[in-house]
C-alpha positions, 0 to 999 in steps of 0.5 A: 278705396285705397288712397296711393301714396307715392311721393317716397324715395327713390324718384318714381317712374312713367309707370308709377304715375300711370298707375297712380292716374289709373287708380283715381280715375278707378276709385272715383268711378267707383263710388259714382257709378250709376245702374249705366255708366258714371252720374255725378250731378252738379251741385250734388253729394256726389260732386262734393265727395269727389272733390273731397276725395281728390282733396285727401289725394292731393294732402297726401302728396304734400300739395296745398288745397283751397276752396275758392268762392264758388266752393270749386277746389284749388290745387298747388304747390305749396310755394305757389300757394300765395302767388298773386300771379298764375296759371290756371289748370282746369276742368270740371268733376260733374257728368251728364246723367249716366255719362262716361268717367273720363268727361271734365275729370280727365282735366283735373287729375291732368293737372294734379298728375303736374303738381304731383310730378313737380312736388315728388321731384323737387322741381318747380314751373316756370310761373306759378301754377294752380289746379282748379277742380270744378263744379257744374260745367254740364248743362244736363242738369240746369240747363245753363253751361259752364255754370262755376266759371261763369260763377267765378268771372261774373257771368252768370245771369239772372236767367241762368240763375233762375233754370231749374234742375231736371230732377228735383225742380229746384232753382239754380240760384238755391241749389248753389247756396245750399252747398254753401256759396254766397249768392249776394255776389253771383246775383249781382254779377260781381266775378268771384275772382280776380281775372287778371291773376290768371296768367293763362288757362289750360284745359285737358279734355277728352276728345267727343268726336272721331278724329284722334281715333281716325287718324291715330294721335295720342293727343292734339292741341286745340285752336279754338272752341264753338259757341252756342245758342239753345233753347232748353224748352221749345213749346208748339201748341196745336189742338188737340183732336181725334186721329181717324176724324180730323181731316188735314186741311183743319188739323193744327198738329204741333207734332208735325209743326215741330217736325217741320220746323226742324226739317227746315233748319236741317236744310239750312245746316246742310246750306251752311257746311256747303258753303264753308261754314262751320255749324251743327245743329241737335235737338236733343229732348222731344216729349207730349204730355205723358199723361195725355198722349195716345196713340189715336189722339193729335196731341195739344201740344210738343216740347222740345229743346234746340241746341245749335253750334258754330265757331262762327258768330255771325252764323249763329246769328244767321240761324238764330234770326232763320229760327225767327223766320221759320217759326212766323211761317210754319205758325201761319201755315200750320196753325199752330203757336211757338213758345220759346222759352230761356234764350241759353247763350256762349259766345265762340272762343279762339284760344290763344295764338301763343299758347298754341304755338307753345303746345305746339312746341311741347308735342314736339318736345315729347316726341310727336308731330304736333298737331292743331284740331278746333272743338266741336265740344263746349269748355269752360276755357270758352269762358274764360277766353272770352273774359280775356284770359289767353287760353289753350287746351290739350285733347285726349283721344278717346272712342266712342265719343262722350255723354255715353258710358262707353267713352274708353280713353286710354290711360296711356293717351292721358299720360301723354296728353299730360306730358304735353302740359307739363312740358308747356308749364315747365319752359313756354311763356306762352 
């Protein structure tokens, strides 16, 4: 692994800071690559040596680097260092297990390619700016999202803290002291760092969805972002009996409870959509016992998760109280039992109207009809808009969606995309 060292005379071109953007991405999906795709897990090895990789590239580019409290890197010019005052570029260095390379980190190496163009040519931004490199945004791995900015802004509840990672079963709470954070605050839901320092938050993310790829845009500005409520582990407990030798009418099958419940909520998600709404509704894990499951045997029991999305709060709400009503039902009806676990929630976030009007400006500035798109996708700029802090972010197109190992975003896209931030850090006020 080659670490390029680009800041010399003379002024470097679009094409030298392409191919330096192409070699981070390059590198770091080298040393994370998985048997599939790219894994680097929250709170993990892996995560905390792409940060140090990242923290070499930016020293080497005459940049400063800070770890805040959440042991998240901090990135600036080194006359921003100790500015009071700033905007925040940010994103987030974990993927899903066997995910693409391109998720989170496309937002920082976004902000470092600013950082780096400003430094190289002598100029400075508009306000201060500092690049912030995230641990922990996936919900993969714990269940709970956006684990370090809700961290960093006192959010993060004592439910959230107490999840358990799917691997080795560990709590939240113990996998973060272990890479060295001080618990004592985050228990008690004191933020790590001050809000209103924070003159704006923006985020580059790669599209997760079609339409950029559709419609054939390098980049858009987004408007606003979807809350959630989900439940990592649903439970229905039915009765266990033989397949051929149990009769409908006593059977208590949680399978088909399940399969019920679910139906049931897809018949609302089409009424929503048909009305208007905005909505969308997965369950993404369905499991029996392994150890007990067969193929000529009900199962006892079924877990499954529940994960449903909306821009609108009052929808979500709706659902949440239908998921209520139809588990009374299906319950009574079927004989069975539901056991919801931790209730998991983000509430919807509108980025800021300014801020969207300056990217606006700024896709103009580069040469694009400037183009406005809501995400369907969660943020970590959802956390920080709802702690107030104004909030804009930039996607990138991308095929192929995303938690895949096929995401392709071109590089050439991401440049632009950057261009489009570093037009907006340089002049809006946004």
């Amino acid at each position: 692994m080659t670490m390029v060292s680009m800041t010399q005379s003379p002024a470097l071109t679009a094409a030298d800071y392409e191919a330096m953007a192409a070699q981070l991405f390059d590198d770091i999906a080298a040393f994370s690559a998985d048997t599939q795709g790219i894994s680097r897990p929250a709170f993990s090895d892996l995560e905390t040596k792409t940060l140090a990789y990242l923290e070499q590239f930016g020293l080497s580019h005459g940049l400063t680097v800070t770890y805040d409290a959440g042991q998240n890197a901090l990135f600036s010019l080194p006359c921003d260092a100790e500015a009071d005052a700033f905007v925040l570029v940010g994103s987030h260095v974990d993927t899903v297990p066997q995910g693409g390379n391109f998720d989170g980190l496309a937002g920082v190496i976004a902000g470092l390619m600013c950082l780096v163009r400003a430094q190289s040519e002598g100029t400075s931004f508009a306000r201060p700016v500092k690049v912030l490199a995230m641990r922990a945004e996936e919900s993969a791995w714990f269940g709970p999202c956006y684990i370090a900015s809700k961290a960093l802004l006192g959010r993060l509840s004592e439910a959230e803290l107490r999840t358990r990672h799917k691997g080795d079963n560990q709590t939240l709470d113990a996998h973060m002291e272990s890479i060295g954070i001080d618990m004592a605050p985050v228990r008690d839901g004191t933020p790590l760092m001050d809000a209103s320092s924070v003159l704006a938050y923006i985020e580059l993310h790669i599209e997760q969805g079609p339409l950029l790829v559709q419609k054939d845009l390098p980049a858009a500005v987004v408007s606003g972002i979807r809350g959630n409520f989900r439940y990592k582990t649903i439970r229905c407990v039915g009765e266990a009996g033989h397949s051929g030798a149990v009769p409908r009418a006593f059977r208590r099958d949680p399978v088909l409870a399940m399969a019920d419940l679910l139906t049931r909520l897809d018949e609302s998600w089409l009424t929503v959509v048909q009305l208007g709404d905005d909505l969308v509704l997965t369950s993404g894990m369905i499991s029996t016992d392994v150890e007990r499951h067969a193929l000529s045997r009900i199962p006892d029991q079924v877990d499954f998760s529940l994960d449903v999305r909306s821009q609108n709060a009052t929808v979500l709400d709706g659902m949440h109280d239908l998921l209520a009503q139809d588990i009374r039902t299906i319950e009574r009806e079927r004989k069975v039992r539901f056991e919801l676990g931790e209730k998991l929630s983000t509430a919807p976030a509108l980025c800021d109207p300014a801020i969207v009007e300056a990217m606006s400006g700024a896709m103009q500035q580069v040469g694009l009809e400037p183009f406005i798109m809501p995400s369907g996708g969660g943020h970590d700029a959802a956390v920080f808009a709802n702690a107030g802090v104004p909030t804009g972010m930039v996607f990138v197109r991308n095929r192929n969606g995303s938690h895949n190992p096929a995401e392709a975003m071109d590089v050439s896209d991401f440049m632009i995309a950057s261009e489009i931030i570093y037009a907006y850090l340089m002049d809006a006020q946004g």
